[in-house]
C-alpha beads as a LAMMPS data file, in Angstrom:
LAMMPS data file: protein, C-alpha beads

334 atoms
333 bonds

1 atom types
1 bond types

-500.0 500.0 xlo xhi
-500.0 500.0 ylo yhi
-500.0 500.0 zlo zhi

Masses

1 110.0

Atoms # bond

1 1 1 197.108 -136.754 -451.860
2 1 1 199.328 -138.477 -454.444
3 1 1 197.841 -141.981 -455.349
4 1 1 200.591 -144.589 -455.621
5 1 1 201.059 -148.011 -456.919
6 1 1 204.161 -149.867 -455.943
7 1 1 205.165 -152.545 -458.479
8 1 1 207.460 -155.167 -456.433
9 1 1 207.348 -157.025 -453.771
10 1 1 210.786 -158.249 -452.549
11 1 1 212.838 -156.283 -450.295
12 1 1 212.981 -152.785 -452.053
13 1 1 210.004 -152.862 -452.702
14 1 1 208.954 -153.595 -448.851
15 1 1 210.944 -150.199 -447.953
16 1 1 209.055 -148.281 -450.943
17 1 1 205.516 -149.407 -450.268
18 1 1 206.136 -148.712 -446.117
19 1 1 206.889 -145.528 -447.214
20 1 1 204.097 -144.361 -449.256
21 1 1 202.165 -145.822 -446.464
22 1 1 204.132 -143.764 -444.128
23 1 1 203.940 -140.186 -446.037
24 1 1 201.453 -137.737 -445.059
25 1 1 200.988 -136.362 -448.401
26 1 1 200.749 -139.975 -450.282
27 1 1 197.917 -142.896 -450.330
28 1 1 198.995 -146.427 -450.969
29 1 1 196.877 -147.698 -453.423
30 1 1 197.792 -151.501 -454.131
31 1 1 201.562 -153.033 -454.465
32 1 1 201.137 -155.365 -457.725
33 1 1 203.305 -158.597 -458.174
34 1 1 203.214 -161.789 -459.386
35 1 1 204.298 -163.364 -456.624
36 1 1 201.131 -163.616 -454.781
37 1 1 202.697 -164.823 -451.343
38 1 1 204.730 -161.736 -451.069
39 1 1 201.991 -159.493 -452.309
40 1 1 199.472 -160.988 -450.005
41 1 1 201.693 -160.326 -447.257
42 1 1 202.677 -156.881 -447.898
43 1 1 199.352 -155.681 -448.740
44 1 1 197.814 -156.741 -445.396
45 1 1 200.511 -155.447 -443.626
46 1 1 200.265 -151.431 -444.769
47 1 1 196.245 -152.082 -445.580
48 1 1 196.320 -151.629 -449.292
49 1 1 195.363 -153.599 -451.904
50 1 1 197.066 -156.654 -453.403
51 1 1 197.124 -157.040 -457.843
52 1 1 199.820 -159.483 -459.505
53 1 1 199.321 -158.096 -462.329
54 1 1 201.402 -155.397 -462.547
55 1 1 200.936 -153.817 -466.263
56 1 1 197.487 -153.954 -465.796
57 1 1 197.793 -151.911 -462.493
58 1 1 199.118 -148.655 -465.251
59 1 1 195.947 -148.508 -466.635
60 1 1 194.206 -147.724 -463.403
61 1 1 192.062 -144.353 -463.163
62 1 1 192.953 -143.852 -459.716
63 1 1 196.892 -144.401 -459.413
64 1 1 198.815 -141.106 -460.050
65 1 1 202.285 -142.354 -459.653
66 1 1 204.278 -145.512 -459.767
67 1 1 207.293 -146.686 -457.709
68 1 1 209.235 -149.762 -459.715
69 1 1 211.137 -152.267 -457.414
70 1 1 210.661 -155.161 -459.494
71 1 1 213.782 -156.956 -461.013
72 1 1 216.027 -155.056 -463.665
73 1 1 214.883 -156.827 -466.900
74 1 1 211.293 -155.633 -466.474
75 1 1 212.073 -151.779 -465.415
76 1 1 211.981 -150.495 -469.239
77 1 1 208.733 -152.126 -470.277
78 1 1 207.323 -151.222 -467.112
79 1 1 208.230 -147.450 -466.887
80 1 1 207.477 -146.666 -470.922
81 1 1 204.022 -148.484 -469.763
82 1 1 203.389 -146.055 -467.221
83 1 1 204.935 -142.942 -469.041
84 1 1 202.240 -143.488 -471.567
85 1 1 199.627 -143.523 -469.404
86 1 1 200.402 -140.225 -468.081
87 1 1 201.748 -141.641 -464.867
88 1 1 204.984 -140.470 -462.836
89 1 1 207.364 -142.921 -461.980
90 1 1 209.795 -143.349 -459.117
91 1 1 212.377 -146.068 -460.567
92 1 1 214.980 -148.411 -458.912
93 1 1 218.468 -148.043 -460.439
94 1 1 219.778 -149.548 -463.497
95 1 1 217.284 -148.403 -466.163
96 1 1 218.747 -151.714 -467.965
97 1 1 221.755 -153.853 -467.916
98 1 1 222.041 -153.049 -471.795
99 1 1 223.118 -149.604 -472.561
100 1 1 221.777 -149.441 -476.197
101 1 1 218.404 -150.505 -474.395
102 1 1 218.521 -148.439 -471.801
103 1 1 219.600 -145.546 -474.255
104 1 1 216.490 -145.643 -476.348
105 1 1 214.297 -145.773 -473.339
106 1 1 215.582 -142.234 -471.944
107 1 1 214.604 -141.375 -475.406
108 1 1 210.968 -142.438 -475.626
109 1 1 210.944 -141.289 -472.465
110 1 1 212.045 -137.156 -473.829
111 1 1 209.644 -137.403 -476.686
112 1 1 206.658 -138.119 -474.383
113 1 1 207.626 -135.406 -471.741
114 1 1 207.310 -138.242 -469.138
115 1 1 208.474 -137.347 -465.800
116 1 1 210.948 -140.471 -464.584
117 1 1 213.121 -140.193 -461.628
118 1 1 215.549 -142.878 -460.904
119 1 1 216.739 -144.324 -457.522
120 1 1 219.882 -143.405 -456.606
121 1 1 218.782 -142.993 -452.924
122 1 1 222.499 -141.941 -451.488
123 1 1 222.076 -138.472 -453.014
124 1 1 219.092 -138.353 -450.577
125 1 1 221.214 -139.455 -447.638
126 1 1 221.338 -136.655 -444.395
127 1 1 225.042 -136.935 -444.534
128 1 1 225.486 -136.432 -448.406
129 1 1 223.084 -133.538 -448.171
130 1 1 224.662 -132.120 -445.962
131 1 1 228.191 -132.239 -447.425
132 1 1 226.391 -131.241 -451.089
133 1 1 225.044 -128.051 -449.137
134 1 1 228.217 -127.235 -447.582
135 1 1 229.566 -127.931 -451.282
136 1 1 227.412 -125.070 -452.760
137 1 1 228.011 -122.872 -450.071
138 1 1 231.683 -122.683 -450.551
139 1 1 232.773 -123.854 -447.302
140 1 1 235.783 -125.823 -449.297
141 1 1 236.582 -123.604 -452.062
142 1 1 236.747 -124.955 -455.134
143 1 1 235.854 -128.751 -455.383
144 1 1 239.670 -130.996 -456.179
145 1 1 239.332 -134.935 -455.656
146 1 1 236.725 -136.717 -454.315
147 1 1 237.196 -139.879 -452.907
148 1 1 234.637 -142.601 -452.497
149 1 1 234.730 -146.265 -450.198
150 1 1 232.187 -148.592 -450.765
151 1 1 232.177 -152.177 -449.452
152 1 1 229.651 -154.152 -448.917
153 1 1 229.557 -156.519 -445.289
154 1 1 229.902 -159.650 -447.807
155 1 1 228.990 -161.214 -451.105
156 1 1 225.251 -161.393 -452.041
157 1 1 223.874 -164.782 -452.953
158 1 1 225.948 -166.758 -456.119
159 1 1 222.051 -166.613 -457.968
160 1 1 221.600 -162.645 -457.559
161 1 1 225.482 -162.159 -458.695
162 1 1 225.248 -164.189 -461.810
163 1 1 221.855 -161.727 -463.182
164 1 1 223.344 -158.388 -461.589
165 1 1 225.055 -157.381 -464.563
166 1 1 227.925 -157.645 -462.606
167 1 1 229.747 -155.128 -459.786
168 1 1 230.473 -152.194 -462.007
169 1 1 226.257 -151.950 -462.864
170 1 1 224.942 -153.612 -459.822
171 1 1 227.493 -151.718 -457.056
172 1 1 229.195 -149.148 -458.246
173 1 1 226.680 -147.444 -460.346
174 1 1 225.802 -145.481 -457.220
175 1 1 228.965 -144.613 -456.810
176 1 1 229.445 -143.206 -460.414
177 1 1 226.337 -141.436 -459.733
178 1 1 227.530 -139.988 -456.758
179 1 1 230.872 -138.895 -458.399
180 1 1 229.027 -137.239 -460.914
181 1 1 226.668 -135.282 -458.059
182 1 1 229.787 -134.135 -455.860
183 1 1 232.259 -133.773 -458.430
184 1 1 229.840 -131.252 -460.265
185 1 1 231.058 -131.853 -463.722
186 1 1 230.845 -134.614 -466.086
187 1 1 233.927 -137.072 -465.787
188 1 1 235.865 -137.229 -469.364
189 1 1 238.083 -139.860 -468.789
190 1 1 237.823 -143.556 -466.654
191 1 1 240.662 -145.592 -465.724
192 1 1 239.246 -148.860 -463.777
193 1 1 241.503 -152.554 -462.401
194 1 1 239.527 -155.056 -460.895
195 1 1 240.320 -158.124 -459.009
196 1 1 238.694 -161.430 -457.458
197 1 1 240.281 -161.279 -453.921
198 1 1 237.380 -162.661 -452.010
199 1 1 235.605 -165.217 -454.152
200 1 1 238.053 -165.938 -457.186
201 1 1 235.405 -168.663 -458.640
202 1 1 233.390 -165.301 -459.813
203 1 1 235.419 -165.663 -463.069
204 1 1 232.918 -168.273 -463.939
205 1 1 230.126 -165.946 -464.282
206 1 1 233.015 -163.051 -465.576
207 1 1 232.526 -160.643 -462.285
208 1 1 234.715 -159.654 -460.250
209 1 1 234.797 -158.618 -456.543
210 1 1 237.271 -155.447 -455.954
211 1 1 237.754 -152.792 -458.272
212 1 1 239.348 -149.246 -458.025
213 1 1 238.325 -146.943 -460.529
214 1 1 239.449 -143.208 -461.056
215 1 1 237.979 -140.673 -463.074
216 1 1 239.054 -137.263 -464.595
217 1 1 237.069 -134.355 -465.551
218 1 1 237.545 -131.508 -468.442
219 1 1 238.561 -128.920 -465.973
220 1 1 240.984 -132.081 -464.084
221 1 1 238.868 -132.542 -461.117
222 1 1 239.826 -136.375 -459.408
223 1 1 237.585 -138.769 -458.196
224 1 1 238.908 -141.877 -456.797
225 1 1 236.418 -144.942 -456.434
226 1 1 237.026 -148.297 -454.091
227 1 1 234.611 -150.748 -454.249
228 1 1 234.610 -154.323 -452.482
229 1 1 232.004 -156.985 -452.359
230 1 1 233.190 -158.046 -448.781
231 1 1 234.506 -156.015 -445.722
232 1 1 234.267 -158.192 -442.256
233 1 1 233.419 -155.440 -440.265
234 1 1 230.523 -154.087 -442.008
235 1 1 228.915 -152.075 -444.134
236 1 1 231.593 -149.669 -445.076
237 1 1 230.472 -146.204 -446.961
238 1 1 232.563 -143.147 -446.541
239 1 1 233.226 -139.959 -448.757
240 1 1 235.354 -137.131 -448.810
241 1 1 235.318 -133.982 -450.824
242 1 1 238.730 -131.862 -451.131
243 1 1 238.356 -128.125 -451.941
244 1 1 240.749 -125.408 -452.466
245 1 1 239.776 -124.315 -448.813
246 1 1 239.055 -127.236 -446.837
247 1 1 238.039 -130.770 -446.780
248 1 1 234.753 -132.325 -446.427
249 1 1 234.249 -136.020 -444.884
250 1 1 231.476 -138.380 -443.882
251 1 1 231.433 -141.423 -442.072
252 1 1 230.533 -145.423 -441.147
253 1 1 226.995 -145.387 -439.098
254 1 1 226.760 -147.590 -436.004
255 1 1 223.597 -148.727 -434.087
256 1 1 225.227 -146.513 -431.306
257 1 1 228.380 -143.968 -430.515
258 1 1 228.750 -146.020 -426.987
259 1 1 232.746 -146.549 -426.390
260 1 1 234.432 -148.979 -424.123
261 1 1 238.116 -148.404 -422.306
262 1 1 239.102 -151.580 -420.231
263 1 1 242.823 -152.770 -419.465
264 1 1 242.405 -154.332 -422.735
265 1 1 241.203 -151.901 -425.032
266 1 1 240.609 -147.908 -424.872
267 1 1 238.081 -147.915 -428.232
268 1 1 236.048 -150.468 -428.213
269 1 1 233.083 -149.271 -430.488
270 1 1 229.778 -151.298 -431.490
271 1 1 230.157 -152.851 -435.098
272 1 1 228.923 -150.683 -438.022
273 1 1 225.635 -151.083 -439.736
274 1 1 225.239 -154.617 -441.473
275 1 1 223.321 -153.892 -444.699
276 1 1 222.172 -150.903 -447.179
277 1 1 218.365 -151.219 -445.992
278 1 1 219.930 -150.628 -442.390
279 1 1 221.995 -147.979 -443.287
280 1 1 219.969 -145.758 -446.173
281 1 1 216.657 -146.333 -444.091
282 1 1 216.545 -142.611 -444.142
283 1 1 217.451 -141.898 -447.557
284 1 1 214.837 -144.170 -449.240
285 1 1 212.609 -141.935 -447.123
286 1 1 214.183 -138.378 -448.050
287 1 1 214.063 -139.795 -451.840
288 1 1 210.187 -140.600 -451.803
289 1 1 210.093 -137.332 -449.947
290 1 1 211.432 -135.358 -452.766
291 1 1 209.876 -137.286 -455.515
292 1 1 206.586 -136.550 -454.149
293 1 1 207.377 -133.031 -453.151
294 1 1 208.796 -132.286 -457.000
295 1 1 205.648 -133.522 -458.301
296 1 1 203.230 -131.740 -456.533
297 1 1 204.830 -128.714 -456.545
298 1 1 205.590 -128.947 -460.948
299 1 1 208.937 -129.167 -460.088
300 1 1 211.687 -130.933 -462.518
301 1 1 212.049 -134.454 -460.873
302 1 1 215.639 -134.454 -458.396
303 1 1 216.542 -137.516 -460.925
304 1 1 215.747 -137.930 -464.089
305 1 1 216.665 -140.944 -467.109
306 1 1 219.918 -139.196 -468.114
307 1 1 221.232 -140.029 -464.621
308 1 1 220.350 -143.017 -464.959
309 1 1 221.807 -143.435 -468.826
310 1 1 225.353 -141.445 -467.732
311 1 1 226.059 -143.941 -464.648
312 1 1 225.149 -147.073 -466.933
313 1 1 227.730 -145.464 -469.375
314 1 1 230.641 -145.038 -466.901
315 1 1 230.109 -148.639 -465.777
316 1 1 230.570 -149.596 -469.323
317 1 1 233.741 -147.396 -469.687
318 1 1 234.993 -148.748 -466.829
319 1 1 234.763 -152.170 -467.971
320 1 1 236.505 -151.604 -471.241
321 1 1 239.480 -150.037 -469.128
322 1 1 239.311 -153.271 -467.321
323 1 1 239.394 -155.388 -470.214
324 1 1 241.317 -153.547 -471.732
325 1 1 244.132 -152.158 -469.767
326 1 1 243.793 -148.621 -471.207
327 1 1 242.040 -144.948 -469.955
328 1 1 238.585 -144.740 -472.095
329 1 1 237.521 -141.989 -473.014
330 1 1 233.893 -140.874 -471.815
331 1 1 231.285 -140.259 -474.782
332 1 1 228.485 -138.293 -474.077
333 1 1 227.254 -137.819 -477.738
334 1 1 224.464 -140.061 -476.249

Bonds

1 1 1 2
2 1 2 3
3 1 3 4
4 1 4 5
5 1 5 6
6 1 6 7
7 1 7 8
8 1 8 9
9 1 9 10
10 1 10 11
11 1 11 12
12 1 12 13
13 1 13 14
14 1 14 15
15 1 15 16
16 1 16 17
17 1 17 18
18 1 18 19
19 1 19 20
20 1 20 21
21 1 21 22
22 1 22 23
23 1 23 24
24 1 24 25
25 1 25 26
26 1 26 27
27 1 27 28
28 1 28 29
29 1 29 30
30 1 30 31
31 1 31 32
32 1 32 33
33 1 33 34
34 1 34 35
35 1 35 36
36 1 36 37
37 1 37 38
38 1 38 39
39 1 39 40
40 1 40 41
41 1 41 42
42 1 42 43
43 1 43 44
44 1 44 45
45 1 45 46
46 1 46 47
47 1 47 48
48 1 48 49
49 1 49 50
50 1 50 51
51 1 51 52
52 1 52 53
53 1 53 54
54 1 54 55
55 1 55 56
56 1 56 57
57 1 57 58
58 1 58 59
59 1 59 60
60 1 60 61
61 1 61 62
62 1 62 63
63 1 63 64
64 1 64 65
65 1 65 66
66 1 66 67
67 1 67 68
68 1 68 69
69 1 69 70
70 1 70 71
71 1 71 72
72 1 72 73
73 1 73 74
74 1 74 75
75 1 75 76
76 1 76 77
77 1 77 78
78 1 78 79
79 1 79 80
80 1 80 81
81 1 81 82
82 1 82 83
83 1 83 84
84 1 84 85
85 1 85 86
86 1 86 87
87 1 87 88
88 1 88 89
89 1 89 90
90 1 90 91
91 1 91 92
92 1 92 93
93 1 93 94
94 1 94 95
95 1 95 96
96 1 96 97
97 1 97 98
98 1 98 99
99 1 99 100
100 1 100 101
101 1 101 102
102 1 102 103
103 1 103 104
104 1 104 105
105 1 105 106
106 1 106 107
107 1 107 108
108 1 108 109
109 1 109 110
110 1 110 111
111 1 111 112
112 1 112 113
113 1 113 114
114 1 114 115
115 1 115 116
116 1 116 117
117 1 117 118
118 1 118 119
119 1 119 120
120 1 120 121
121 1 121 122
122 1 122 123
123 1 123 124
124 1 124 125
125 1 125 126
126 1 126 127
127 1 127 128
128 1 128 129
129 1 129 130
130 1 130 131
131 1 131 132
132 1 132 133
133 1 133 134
134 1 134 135
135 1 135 136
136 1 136 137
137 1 137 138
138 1 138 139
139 1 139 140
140 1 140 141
141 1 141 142
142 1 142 143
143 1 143 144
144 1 144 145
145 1 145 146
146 1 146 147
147 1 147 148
148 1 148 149
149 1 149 150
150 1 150 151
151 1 151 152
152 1 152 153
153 1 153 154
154 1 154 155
155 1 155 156
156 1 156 157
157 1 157 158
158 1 158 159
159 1 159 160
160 1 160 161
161 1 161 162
162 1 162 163
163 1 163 164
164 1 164 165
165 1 165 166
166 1 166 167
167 1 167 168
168 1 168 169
169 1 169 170
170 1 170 171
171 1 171 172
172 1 172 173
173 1 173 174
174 1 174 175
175 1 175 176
176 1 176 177
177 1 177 178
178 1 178 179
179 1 179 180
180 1 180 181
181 1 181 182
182 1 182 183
183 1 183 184
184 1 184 185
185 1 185 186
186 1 186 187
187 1 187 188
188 1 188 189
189 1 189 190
190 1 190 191
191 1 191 192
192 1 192 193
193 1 193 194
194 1 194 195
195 1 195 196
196 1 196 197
197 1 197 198
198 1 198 199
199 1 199 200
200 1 200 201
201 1 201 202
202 1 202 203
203 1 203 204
204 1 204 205
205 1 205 206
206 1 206 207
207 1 207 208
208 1 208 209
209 1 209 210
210 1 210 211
211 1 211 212
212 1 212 213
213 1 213 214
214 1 214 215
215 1 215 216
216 1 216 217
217 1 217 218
218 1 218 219
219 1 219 220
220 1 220 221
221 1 221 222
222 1 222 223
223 1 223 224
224 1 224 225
225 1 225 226
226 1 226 227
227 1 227 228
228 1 228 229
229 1 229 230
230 1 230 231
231 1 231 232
232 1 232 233
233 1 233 234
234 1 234 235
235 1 235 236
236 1 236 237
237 1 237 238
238 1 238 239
239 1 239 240
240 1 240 241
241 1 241 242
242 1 242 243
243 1 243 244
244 1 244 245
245 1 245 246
246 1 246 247
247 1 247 248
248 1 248 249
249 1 249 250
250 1 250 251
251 1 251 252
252 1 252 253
253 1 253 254
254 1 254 255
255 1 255 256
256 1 256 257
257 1 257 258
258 1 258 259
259 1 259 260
260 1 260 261
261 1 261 262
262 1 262 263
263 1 263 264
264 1 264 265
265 1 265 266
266 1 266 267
267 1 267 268
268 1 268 269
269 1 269 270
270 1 270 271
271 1 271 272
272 1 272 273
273 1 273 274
274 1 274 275
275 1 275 276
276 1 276 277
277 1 277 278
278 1 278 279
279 1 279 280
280 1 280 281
281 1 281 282
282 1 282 283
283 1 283 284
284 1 284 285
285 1 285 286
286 1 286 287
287 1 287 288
288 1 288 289
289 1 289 290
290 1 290 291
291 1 291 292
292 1 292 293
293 1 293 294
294 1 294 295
295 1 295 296
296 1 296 297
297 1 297 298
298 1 298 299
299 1 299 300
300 1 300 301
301 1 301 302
302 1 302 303
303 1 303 304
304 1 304 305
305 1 305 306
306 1 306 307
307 1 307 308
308 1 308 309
309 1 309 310
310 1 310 311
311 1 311 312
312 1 312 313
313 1 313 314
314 1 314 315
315 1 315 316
316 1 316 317
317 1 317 318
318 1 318 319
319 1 319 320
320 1 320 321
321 1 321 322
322 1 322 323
323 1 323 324
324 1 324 325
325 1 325 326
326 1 326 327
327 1 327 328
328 1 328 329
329 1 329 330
330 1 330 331
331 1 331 332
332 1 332 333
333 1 333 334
């Protein structure tokens, strides 16, 4: 039985701790926050113990492993805190808004031989499995252009937005991540526009809300990224994978595949799947699966800081090339 501490308690770190809970081969040991409402909650719900002190939960003889899902600006302190108490650690996406930062902790991180693996849940999804396995198994041939759409239902609250570090390392960091899993080689080049279509007072806080981004790879591979803060009809995430044999796609989830014909209509279909929780239920459990699996098997970890530190660095390419109207080059001297 891994022990587990679960650092956070807002909404990711809800789905985290009812998962440990949940796992047969995992005990949740106490959820640590300083926001004793939320802890107090959340520990009596899944029966664990409630701490708001969260640093002081690292020191603990009887945690194993930690799972951070407390806000950005605390993630490096916290996970170098862990890491030097010989603890694993399970770690929401960014590692920092600050590169240099962020940087310097994947470093500290190598010299101790700590074992970090980052959230990027959507590898974990049952549909990009799938499409990663039929990848590797050469059902397409040689991998061309990958194409990515990711919108959100609508734009998070004006407080959250102003301390995400912006779209590009709050949104589409996932998707750089996932370019970088599907594409199977390290993008080179970034070309990125970005616009304020649906909100365009998000210049006052220097975000924006729609960007396109395309990246190129040594070998020429294609990725194409579109990324929206609001799309009416729901929570929009789709992929496709072109191969020298084939094409590979995946598609919207809905609470049901019922369709309705009437003299009106002949494909009326329930809306699509509001929000991420909704729709990467699943993966959240798949990655908890395989971070616990890796571990007590002495596997490497699915994830690891250099994932983290190469999808922080894209973001920041792509913001140059928005800034500055030119292709930036990708440096991963790093």
């Amino acid at each position: 039985m891994l022990r587990i501490a679960v650092l956070g308690a807002g909404r990711i770190a809800n789905i985290h701790a009812a998962n440990v809970a949940a796992h047969p081969d995992a005990t949740l040991v106490v959820v640590a926050d300083p926001w004793r409402e939320g802890v107090d909650g959340l520990a009596a719900q899944l029966g664990c113990e409630a701490a708001y002190d969260c640093a002081a939960v690292l020191s603990r003889d009887d945690i194993d492993a930690v799972v951070i899902g407390t806000p950005t600006d605390t993630h490096i302190d916290l996970l170098l805190a862990a890491v030097s108490q010989g603890k694993a650690v399970l770690c929401e996406k960014p590692i920092d808004l600050n590169f240099a930062k962020a940087r310097a902790a994947a470093q500290a991180v190598e010299r101790e031989g700590g074992k970090v693996m980052l959230g990027f849940n959507r590898r974990f999804d049952p549909d990009t499995l799938r499409l990663r396995q039929a990848i590797d198994a050469g059902q397409i041939g040689a991998v061309r252009q990958v194409i990515i759409t990711s919108r959100d239902p609508g734009l998070a609250p004006r407080d959250y937005l102003a301390h995400s570090g912006g779209i590009l390392r709050d949104m589409t960091i996932h998707d750089f991540d996932m370019a970088r899993h599907l594409l199977g080689e390290e993008p080179i080049e970034v070309s990125a526009i970005a616009s304020r279509l649906v909100d365009p007072s998000l210049a006052q806080i220097d975000d924006f809300d729609s960007v396109m981004v395309l990246l190129r790879t040594a070998s020429g591979k294609q990725c194409h990224i579109n990324c929206c803060r609001e799309a009416v009809y729901g929570y929009d995430q789709r992929l496709e994978v072109s191969g020298a044999k084939g094409v590979l796609l995946t598609d919207n989830h809905r609470p049901s595949t019922l369709r309705h014909w009437n003299h009106e209509h002949t494909e009326a279909l329930e809306p699509l799947q509001h929000f991420f929780l909704e729709r990467y239920a699943e993966a959240y459990r798949n990655e908890l699966g395989q971070f616990i699996q890796a571990l007590s098997a002495g596997r490497a970890l699915p994830t690891n800081m250099r994932d983290g530190l190469y999808a922080l660095h894209l973001a920041d390419c792509a913001l140059e090339s928005i800034k500055t109207g030119r292709m930036v080059e990708v440096n991963y001297a790093i």
